[in-house]
C-alpha positions, 0 to 999 in steps of 0.5 A, a space after each residue: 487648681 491648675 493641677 485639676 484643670 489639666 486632669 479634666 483633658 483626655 489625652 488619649 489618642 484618636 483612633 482615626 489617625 496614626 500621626 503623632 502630630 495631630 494629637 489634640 486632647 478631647 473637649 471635656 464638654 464632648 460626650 464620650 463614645 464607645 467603640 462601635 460592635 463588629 458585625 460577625 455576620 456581615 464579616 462572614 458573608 464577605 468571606 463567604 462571597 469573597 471565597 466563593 469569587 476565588 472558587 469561581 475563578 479556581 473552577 474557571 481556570 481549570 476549564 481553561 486547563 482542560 480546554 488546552 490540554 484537549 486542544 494539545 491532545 487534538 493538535 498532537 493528533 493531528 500532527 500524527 495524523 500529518 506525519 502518517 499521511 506524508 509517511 504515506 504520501 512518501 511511501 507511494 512516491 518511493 514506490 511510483 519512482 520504483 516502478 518508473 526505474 523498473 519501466 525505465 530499465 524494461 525498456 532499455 533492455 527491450 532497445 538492447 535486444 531489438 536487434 538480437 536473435 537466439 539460436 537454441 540447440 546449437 552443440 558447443 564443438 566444432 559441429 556445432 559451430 559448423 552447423 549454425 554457419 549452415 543455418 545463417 547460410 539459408 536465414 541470412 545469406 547476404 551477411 551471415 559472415 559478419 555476425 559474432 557465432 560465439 557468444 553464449 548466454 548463461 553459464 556453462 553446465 553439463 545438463 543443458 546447451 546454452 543458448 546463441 545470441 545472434 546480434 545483427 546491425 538492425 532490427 529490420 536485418 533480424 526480421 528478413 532473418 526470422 522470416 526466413 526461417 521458413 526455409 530450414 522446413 524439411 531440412 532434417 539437420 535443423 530438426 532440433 534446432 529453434 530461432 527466437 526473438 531475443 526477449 526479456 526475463 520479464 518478456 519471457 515471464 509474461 509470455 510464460 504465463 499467457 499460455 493457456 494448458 490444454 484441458 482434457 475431458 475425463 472418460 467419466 463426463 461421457 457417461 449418461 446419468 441415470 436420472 437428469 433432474 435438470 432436464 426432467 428426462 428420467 432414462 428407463 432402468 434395466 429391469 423397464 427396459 427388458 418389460 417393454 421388450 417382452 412387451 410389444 405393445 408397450 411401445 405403443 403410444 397411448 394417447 
């Protein structure tokens, strides 16, 4: 009897619980209860909804990737944009200290020849120093004995004369020596002779390419054009002419 007693009892566990201790045997007098049916469908839609979150997510992510990777495309532009520009900025600052070096060293050698002179056609012998004495005798009278008659420019060659550079003690002592030059005027010695300011090769350059050439009118730009359109007056033609010679009263105005 106590055998059948204890086979009434479910001793199964309770599947709401994992813990051992809290096993209890079933009531009899409970109803028993069968496990509940899946909902597949239900299960389905969550898994759907729950891929199509992670989808979102995915495709959110990859926008924000391709936001960035435009954002460092644009900041790699402007960083090569940044460093021309300085390229640039350097480039004309190079060039502008360039130019004031070469403005600079201009001047310079404008001071260095402010009170020099140069004497052109003057022989390399004795005659020819002989004759540039004579000549700084009647340019420069007072002082001539102090200047320094040797000093050459340029190499020497067999083709042409070096010139002779003449450096006085100022710039208004050179000047009372070119105006002076006036007086070698008739004198037949100092025919080939020349005096000239002690210029710059760029000085030299630019008064070079001041000189306008002579221009000279062809002989055909005298000749009468047969017919003046632009001016409407046609000449007469050989054969008019000998009409209205052997006509007088051609010449008659008929009006």
């Amino acid at each position: 009897m106590l055998l059948l007693r204890r086979m009434d009892f479910d001793w199964r566990l309770p599947t709401s619980t994992g813990n051992h201790a809290d096993h209890k045997p079933r009531s009899p007098n409970l109803p028993y209860s069968s496990p509940k049916k899946i909902d597949l469908d239900l299960i389905y839609k969550t898994m759907l909804k729950q891929f199509k979150d992670v989808k979102d997510t995915q495709s959110h992510i990859m926008k924000r990737l391709d936001n960035m990777e435009a954002e460092k495309e644009k900041l790699v532009e402007n960083q090569i944009a940044m460093q021309e520009s300085l390229t640039s900025f350097q480039n004309e600052v190079k060039s502008d200290f360039q130019n004031f070096e070469e403005k600079y060293d201009e001047e310079i050698r404008k001071i260095r020849k402010l009170n020099n002179l140069v004497v052109m056609g003057i022989p390399e012998t004795n005659d020819g120093q002989k004759l540039l004495t004579d000549l700084l005798k009647i340019i420069y009278p007072t002082s001539y004995t102090s200047l320094k008659l040797d000093e050459r420019i340029g190499q020497l060659t067999t083709s042409s004369l070096r010139p002779v550079r003449l450096r006085f003690s100022s710039a208004t002592e050179r000047q009372l020596a070119l105006d002076n030059c006036k007086n070698l005027k008739g004198l037949v010695q100092f025919d080939k002779i020349s005096v000239k300011k002690d210029l710059t090769r760029k000085q030299q350059e630019l008064k070079q390419n001041s000189r306008t050439p002579v221009q000279t009118r062809s002989r055909s730009s005298h000749k009468r054009p047969a017919d003046d359109h632009a001016s409407g007056i046609q000449f007469p033609t050989q054969k008019q002419r000998r009409t209205r010679n052997s006509d007088p009263g051609s010449h008659m105005d008929t009006q």
